[in-house]
C-alpha positions in Angstrom: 0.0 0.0 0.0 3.0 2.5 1.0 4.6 2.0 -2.6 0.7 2.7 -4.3 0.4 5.8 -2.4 3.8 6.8 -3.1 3.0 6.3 -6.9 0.0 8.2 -6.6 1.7 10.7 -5.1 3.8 10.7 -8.0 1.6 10.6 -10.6 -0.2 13.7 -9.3 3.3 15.7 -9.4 4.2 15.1 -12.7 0.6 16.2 -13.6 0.6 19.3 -11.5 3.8 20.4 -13.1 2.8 19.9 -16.5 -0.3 21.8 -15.6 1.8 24.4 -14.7 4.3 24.2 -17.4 1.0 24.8 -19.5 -0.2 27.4 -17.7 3.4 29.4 -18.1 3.4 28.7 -21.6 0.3 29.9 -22.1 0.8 33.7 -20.4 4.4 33.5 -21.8 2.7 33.5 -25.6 0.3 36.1 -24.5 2.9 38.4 -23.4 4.8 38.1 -26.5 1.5 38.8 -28.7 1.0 42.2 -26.7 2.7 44.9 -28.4 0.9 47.9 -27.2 2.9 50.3 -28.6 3.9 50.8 -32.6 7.2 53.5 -33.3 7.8 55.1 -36.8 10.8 57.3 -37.2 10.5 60.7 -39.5 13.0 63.0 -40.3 12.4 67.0 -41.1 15.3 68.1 -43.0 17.0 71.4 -44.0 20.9 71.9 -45.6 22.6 71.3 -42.5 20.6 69.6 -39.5 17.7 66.8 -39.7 14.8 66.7 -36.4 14.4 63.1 -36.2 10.6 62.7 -35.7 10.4 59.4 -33.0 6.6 58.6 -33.1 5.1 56.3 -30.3 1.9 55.1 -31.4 0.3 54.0 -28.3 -3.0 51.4 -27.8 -6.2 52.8 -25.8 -5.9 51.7 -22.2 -2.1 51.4 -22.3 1.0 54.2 -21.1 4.6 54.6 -22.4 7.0 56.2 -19.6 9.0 59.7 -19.6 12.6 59.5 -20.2 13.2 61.0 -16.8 11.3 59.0 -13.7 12.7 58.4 -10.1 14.5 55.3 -8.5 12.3 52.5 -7.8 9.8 52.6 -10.4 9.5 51.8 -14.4 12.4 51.4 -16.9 12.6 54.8 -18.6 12.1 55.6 -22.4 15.5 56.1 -24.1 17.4 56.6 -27.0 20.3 55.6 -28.5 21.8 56.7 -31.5 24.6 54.9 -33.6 27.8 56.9 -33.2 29.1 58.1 -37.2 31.5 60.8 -38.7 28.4 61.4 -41.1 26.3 63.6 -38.4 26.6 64.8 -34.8 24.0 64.5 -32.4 23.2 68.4 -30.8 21.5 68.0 -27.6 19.6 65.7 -26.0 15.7 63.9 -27.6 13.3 66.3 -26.1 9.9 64.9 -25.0 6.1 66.2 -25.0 4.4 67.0 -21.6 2.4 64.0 -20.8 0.6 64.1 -17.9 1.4 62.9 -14.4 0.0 60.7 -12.2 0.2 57.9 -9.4 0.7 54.9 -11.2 -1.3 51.7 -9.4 1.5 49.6 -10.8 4.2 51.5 -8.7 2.3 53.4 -6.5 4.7 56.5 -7.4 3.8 59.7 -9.4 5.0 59.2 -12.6 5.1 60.9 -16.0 3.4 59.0 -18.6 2.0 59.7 -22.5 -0.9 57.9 -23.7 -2.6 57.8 -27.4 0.8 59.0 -28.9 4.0 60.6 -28.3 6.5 62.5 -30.4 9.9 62.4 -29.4 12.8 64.7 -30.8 16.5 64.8 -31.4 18.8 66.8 -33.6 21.0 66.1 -35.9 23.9 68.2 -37.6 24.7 66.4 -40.7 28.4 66.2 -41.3 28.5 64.3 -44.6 27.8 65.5 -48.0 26.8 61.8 -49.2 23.3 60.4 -48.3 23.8 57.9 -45.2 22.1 55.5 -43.1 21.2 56.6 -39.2 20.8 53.5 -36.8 19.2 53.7 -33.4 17.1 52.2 -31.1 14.4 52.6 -28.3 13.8 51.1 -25.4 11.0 51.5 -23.7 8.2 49.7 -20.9 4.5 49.4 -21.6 1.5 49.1 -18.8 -1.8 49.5 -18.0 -3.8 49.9 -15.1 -3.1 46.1 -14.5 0.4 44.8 -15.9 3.2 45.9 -17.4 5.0 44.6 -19.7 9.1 43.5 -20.0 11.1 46.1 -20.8 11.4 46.3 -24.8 14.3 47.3 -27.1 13.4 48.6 -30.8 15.7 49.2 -33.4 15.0 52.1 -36.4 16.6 53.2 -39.2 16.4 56.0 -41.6 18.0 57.7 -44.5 19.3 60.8 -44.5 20.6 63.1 -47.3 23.9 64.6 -47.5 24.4 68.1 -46.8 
């Protein structure tokens, strides 16, 4: 009887863990089918500078975070911008207002942009050839609920020589 019940016993843990496996699988494939927020990159362009145009394009009942937030809380938006002798970056990416607010998910007041934000940078173009700028974004989504994993975007855009 011993050995019976220590088969049961068993039996029922190799279930439960594959019930959980399942389980984790299953919000793991959710997670990664959320993608709350869309970015297109523009550029505005005279003779010597580009404004590069970073456009979050952000899903009702979600938030994107400011690049500046305290200690403790989200991962902050940022930038970053492949170093080239083609242009020089002036400045830092300016931001739009936002709105602030207590944020359930971290109980702090936080700086946040919803529906869509517009991000800015300069550029002083160097070259007098057409070149390719490389960057990326990273970034956190959340609702009132969950967030999500931090996320790193790449972009790329062509720019014209000066």
């Amino acid at each position: 009887p011993a050995h019976k019940i220590n088969s049961m016993k068993s039996q029922f843990l190799k279930i439960s863990l594959f019930v959980l496996s399942l389980i984790v699988n299953c919000v793991s494939v959710q997670a990664q089918k959320l993608n709350p927020i869309k970015w297109t990159v523009s550029v505005e362009q005279s003779s010597k500078e580009v404004v590069l145009n970073i456009k979050a394009t952000i899903e009702q009942h979600w938030h994107l975070y400011s690049q500046t937030l305290p200690e403790g809380g989200p991962i902050p938006t940022s930038f970053k911008i492949e170093v080239s002798d083609n242009f020089e970056v002036v400045g830092k990416v300016t931001e739009p207002d936002g709105k602030t607010y207590l944020d359930p998910n971290f109980e702090m007041e936080l700086k946040t942009f919803d529906n869509e934000a517009v991000f800015n940078q300069v550029i002083k173009i160097k070259s007098n050839k057409t070149f390719l700028l490389k960057g990326s974004v990273e970034f956190m989504a959340c609702n009132d609920k969950m967030c999500l994993p931090p996320n790193e975007v790449p972009f790329e855009i062509t720019i014209k020589g000066k």
